[in-house]
C-alpha positions in Angstrom: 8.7 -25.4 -30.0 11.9 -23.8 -31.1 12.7 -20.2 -31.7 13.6 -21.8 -35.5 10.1 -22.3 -35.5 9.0 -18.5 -36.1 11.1 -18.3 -39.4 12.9 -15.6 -37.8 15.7 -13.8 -40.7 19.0 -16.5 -40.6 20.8 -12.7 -38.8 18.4 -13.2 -36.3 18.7 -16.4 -35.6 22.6 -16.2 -35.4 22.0 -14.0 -32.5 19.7 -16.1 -30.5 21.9 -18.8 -31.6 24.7 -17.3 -30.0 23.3 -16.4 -26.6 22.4 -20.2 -26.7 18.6 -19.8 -26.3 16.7 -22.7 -27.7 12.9 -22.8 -26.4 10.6 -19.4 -26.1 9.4 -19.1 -23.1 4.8 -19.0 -22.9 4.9 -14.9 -23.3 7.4 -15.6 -26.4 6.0 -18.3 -27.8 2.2 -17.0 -28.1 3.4 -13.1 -28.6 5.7 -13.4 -31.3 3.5 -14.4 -33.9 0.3 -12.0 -33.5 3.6 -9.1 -33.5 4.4 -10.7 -36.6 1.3 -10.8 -38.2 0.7 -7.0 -37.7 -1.4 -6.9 -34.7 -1.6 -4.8 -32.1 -1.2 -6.7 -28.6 -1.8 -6.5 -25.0 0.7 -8.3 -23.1 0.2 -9.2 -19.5 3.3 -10.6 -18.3 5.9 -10.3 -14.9 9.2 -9.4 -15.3 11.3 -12.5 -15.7 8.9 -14.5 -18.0 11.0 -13.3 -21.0 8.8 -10.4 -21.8 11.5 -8.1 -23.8 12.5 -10.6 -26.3 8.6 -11.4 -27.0 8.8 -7.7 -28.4 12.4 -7.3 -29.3 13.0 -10.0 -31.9 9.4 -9.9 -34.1 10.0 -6.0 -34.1 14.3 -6.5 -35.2 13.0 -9.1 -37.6 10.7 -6.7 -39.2 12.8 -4.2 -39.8 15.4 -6.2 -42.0 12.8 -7.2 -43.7 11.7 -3.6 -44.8 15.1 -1.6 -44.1 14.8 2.6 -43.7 17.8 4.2 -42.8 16.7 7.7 -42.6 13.7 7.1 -39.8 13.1 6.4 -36.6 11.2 3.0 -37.2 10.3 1.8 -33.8 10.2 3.0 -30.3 10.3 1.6 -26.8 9.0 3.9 -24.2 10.4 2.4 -20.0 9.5 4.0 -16.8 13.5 3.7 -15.9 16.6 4.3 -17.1 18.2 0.6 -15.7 15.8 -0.6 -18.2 16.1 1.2 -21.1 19.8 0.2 -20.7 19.1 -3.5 -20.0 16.9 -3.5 -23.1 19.4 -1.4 -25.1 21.7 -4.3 -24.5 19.4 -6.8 -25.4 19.0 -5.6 -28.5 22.5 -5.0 -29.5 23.0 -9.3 -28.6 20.0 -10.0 -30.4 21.2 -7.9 -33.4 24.9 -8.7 -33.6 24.3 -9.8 -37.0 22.3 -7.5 -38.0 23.4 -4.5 -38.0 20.2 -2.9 -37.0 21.4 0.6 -35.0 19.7 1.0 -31.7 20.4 3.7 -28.9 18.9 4.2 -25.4 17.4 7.6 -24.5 17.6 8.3 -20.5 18.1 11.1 -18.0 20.3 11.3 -15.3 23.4 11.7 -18.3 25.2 14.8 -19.0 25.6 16.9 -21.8 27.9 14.9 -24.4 25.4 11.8 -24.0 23.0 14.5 -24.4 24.6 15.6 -27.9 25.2 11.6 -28.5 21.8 11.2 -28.3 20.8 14.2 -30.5 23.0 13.2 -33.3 21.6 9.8 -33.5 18.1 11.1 -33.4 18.7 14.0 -36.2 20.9 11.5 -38.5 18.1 8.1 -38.3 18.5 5.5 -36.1 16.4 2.0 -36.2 15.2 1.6 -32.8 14.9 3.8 -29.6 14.7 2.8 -25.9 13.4 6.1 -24.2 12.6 6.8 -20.4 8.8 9.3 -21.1 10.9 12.7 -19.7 14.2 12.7 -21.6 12.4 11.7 -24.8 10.0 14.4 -23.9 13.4 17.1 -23.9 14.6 16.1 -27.5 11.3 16.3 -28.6 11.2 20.2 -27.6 13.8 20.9 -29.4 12.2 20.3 -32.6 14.5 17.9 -34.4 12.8 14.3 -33.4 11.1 13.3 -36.4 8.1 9.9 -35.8 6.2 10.5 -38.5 7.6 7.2 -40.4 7.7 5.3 -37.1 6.3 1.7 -37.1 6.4 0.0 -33.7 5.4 1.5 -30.6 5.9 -0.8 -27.2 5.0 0.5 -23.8 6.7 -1.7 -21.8 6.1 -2.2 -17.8 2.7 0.1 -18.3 1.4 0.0 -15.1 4.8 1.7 -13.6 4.7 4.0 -15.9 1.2 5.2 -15.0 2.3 4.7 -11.2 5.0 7.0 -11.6 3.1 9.8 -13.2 4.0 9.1 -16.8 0.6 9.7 -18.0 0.9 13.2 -19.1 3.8 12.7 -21.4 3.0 9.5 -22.5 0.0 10.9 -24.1 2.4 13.9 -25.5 4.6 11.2 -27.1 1.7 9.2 -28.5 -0.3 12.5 -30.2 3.6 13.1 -31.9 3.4 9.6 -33.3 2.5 8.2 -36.8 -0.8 7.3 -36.5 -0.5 4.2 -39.1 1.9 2.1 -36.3 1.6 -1.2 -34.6 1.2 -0.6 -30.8 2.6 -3.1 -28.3 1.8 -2.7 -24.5 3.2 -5.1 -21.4 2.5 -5.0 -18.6 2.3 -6.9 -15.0 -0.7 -6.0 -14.3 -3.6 -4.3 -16.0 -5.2 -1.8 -13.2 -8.3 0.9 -14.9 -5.5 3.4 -15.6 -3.4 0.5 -18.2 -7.0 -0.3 -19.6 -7.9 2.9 -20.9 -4.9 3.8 -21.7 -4.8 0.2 -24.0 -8.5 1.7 -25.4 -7.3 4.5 -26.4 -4.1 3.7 -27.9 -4.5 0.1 -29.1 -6.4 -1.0 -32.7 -8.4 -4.4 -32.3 -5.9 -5.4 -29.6 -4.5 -9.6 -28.9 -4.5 -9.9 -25.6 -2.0 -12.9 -24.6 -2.1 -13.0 -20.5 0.9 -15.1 -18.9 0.8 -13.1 -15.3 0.6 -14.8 -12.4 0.8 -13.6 -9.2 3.2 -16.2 -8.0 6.9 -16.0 -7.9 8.8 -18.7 -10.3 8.8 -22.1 -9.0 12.5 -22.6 -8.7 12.3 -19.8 -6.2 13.2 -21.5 -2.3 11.2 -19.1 -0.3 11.4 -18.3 3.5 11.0 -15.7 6.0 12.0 -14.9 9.6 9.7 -13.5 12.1 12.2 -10.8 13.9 12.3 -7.4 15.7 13.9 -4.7 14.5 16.5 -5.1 16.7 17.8 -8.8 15.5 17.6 -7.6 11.5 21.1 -7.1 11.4 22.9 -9.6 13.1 20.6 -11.9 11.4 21.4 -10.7 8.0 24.6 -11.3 9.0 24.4 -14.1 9.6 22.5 -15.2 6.6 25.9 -13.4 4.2 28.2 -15.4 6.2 30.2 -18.2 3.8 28.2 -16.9 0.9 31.2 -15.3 -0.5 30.9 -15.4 -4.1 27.2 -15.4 -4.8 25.4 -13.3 -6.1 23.2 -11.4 -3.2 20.5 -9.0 -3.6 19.1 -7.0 -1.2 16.3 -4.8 -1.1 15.1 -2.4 1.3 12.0 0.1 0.8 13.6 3.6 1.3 16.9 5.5 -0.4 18.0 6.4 3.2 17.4 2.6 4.3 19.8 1.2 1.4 22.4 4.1 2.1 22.5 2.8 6.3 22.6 -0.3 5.2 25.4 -0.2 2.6 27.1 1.4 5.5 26.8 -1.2 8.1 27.8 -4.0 5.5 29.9 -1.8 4.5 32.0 -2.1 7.7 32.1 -5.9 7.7 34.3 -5.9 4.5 31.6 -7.3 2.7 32.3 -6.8 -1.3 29.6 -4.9 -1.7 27.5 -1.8 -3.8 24.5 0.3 -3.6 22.2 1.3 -6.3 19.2 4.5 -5.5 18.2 7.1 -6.9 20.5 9.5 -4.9 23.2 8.1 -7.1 24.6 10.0 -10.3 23.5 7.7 -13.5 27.3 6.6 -14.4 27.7 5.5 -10.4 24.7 3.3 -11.0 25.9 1.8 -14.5 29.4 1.1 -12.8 27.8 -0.4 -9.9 25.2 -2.2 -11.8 28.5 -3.5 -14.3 30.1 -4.7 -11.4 27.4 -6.6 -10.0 27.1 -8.6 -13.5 30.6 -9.0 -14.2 30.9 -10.3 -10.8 33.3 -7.4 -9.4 30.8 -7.1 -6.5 29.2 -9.6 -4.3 26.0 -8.2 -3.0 24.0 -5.3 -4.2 22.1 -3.4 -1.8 19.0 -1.5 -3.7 15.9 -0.1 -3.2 12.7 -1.4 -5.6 14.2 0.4 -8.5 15.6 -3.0 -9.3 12.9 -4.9 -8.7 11.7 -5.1 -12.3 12.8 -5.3 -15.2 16.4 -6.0 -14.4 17.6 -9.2 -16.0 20.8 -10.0 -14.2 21.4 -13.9 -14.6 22.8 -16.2 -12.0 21.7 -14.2 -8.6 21.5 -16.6 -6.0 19.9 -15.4 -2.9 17.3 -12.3 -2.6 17.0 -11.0 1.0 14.1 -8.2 1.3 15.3 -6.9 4.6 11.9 -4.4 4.4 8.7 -6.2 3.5 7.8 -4.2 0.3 4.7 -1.8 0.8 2.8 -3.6 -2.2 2.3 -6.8 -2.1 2.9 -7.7 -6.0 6.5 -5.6 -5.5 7.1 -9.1 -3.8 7.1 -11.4 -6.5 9.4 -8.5 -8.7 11.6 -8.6 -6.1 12.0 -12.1 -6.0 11.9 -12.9 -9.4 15.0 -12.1 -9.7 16.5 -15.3 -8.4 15.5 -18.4 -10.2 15.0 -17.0 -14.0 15.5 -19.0 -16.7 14.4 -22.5 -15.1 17.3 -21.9 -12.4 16.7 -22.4 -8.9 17.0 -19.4 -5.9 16.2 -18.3 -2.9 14.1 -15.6 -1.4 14.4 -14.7 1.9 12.2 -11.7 4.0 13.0 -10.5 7.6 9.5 -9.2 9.0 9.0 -7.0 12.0 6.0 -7.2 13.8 4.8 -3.5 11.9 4.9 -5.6 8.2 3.1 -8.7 10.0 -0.4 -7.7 8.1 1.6 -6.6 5.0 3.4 -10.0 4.5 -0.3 -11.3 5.1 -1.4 -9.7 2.0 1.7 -10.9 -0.2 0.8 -14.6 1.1 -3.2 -14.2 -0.1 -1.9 -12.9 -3.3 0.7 -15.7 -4.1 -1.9 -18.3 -3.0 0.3 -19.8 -0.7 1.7 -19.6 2.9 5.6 -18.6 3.0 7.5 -20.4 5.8 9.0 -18.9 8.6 12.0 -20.1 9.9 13.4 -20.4 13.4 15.6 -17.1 14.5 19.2 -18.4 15.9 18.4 -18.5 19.8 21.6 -16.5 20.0 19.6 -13.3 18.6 17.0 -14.2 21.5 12.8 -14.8 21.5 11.3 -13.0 17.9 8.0 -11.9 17.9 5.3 -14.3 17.7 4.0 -14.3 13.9 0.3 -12.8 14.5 -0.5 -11.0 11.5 -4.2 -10.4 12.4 -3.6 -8.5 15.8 -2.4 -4.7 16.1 1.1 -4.4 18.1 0.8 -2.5 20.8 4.6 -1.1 20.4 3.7 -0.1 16.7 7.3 -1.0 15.7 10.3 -3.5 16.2 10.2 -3.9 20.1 13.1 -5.3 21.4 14.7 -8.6 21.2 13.5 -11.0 23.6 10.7 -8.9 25.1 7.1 -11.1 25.0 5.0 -10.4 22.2 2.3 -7.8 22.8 -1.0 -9.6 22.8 -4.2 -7.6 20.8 -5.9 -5.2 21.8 -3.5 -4.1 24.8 -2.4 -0.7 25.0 0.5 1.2 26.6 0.5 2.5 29.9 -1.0 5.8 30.9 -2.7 6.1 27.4 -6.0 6.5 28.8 -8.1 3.9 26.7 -10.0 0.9 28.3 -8.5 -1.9 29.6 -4.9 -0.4 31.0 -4.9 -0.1 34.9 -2.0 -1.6 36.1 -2.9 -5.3 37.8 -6.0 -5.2 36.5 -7.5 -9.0 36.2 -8.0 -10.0 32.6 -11.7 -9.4 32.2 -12.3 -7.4 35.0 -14.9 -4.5 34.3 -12.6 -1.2 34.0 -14.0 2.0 35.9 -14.9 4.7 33.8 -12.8 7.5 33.7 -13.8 10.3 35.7 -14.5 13.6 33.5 -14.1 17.2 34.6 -14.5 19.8 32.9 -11.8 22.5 33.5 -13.7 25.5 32.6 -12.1 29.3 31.3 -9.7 30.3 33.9 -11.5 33.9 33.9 -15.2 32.5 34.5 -16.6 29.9 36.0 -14.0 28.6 38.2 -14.9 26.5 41.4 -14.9 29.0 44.7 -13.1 28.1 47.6 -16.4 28.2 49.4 -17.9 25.9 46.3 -15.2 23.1 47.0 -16.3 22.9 50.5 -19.9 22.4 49.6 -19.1 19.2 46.9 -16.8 17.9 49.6 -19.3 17.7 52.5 -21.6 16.3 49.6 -19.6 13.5 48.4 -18.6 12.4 52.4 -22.5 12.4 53.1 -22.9 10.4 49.9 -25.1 12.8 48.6 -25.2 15.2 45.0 -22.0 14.4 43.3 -19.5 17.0 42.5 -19.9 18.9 38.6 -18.8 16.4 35.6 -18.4 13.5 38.7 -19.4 10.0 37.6 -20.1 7.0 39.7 -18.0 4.1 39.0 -19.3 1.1 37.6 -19.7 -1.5 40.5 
């Protein structure tokens, strides 16, 4: 099947032409004609399976078809501003031709964009890309008309509701024309994305392409480490990669801002993209990073989905993400479009049970590879057992076996030289009563000590150990 296939309007065509895109992808090619036909749709689909055109184009391809310059006629509601960008520029390729008028709607700008935004809104534009909260602001101030609004996609749901978005969401849906088609993606469909889908969705097609599995041209492998060897590992792994493109992910703002350092320092051409940056440091970062400027990218999971950047060649998560399907966003941003990549984690022996989890749900085990000896012994991989240093440990140092615990803590099983096996001896209890009453006499210790030497009546709270 060809995109020629959908009878798509020849403007449309000339942009997917242009971008040299020949076959739809499964979410395009079984989406795209229920949006034409008018339905309402559920679509369950991972980032990187070509989501945003499955929406994009049938939507761009009905308005030429039925033209109204003085309305909003559709509406994209993201859980981020990267994406409402990304999709922003989608749209603008796909429409070259076209001249359909598009504009993304997004805090973290100041006030001109803010004005650039309002003038857009009060004069008619075609199609909107809006983050729920900045939409939500132009909305209050009373000149946002969507009463002739046709298309409504909710795209990447399930972040959305994650994030809180449920509230205004349901403000922006109650402001809406009622007589719309209603598109909503997303990667997964947890209770919260089904009634929300109930309640918002007519009759709804549901076409599910999500699979919990990252892209087959994805290389994956992982290294056991401490916390100790990340580093110089990672180093390691960037050296004579000059040129790729690198991600890297880490779980925490504060993590990616140490780590930007420390690469930092190594001349590494490198950027950083959180939430602690202003918006237009993250859009000159992020244009860097596409137009090549900029090497490796150091972020936090803000990236993780949605972003369509092609051509990255390695993904290193140097944090094992806390959810398990934030994996396979993470890495699904190497080997897009039928290219081959590689996806590398570093796990300490804290994330042993959480990689665990990301295995079960891929449905497959991910290699680990052999540390450099030059970093020294890693941890053995024993997801199943608790450490007894709850973190990194240190390079080198034998791996804690279960169930042991750390000296002095006063738990079963920790008596210095103790034989494995041996019976422990029961603590001995006492009872340390009020300072002011019930204190032992001196004439009272003299009593429980002649007791215990003729092996008679133990002293208060005094156990017998076990033999």
């Amino acid at each position: 099947m060809e995109f020629s296939d959908f009878d798509f309007h020849p403007d449309i065509l000339a942009g997917i032409e242009t971008l040299n895109f020949k076959t739809p992808t499964p979410i395009q090619q079984q989406a795209i004609p229920h949006i034409l036909e008018g339905k309402d749709l559920i679509g369950i689909a991972q980032t990187g399976t070509g989501k945003t055109a499955a929406f994009i184009l049938p939507i761009l391809n009905k308005i030429l078809e039925e033209p109204e310059t003085q309305y909003v006629q559709a509406l994209v509601v993201v859980p981020t501003r990267e994406l409402a960008v990304q999709i922003d520029q989608a749209v603008e390729a796909y429409a070259y031709f076209a001249g359909i008028s598009c504009i993304a709607v997004y805090g973290g700008s100041g006030g001109k964009e803010f004005n650039q935004e309002r003038n857009a809104l009060t004069r008619g534009v075609d199609l909107i890309i809006a983050t729920p909260g900045r939409l939500i602001a132009h909305m209050n101030m009373g000149y946002v008309d969507f009463s002739k609004l046709r298309f409504l996609v909710l795209d990447e749901a399930d972040r959305m509701l994650d994030m809180g978005f449920m509230p205004d969401i349901q403000r922006i849906v109650n402001s809406l024309n009622p007589e719309r088609q209603n598109l909503l993606f997303s990667a997964t469909m947890p209770h919260g994305v089904m009634r929300l889908a109930k309640g918002l969705l007519q009759s709804p097609v549901t076409v599910n392409i999500a699979l919990s599995k990252p892209a087959e041209g994805v290389k994956q492998g992982a290294y056991v480490v401490h916390d100790a060897q990340k580093l110089p590992l990672l180093l390691e792994l960037l050296n004579g990669r000059t040129g790729q493109r690198i991600l890297i992910f880490s779980s925490t703002k504060q993590a990616v801002s140490k780590l930007y350092q420390k690469l930092k320092s190594k001349d590494l051409n490198i950027g950083q993209i959180s939430s602690d940056l202003e918006q237009a440091e993250r859009e000159k970062v992020m244009l860097a990073f596409r137009n090549r400027q900029v090497d490796i990218l150091v972020a936090t999971d803000v990236l993780s989905r949605g972003i369509d950047i092609d051509g990255i060649d390695l993904v290193l998560n140097y944090d094992v993400p806390q959810d398990a399907e934030d994996y396979v966003h993470r890495v699904g941003r190497t080997a897009r479009a039928a290219r081959e990549g590689t996806a590398i984690t570093l796990i300490n022996p804290t994330d042993q049970q959480r990689f665990q989890r990301i295995e079960i749900l891929i449905g497959s085990e991910v290699e680990k590879l052999p540390v450099p000896e030059s970093l020294g012994a890693p941890p053995a991989y024993e997801p199943g057992r608790q450490r007894a240093s709850g973190g990194g440990g240190r390079p080198g140092g034998k791996p804690s076996s279960g169930g042991q615990r750390h000296k002095g803590s006063g738990k079963p099983g920790n008596r210095p030289g103790a034989k494995p096996g041996s019976k422990p001896a029961e603590k001995v209890a006492t009872t340390a009563a009020p300072k002011a009453e019930g204190q032992e006499g001196d004439a009272q210790k003299k009593n429980n000590r002649r007791r215990r030497r003729r092996g008679g009546q133990r002293g208060p709270g005094q156990q017998k150990a076990p033999e």
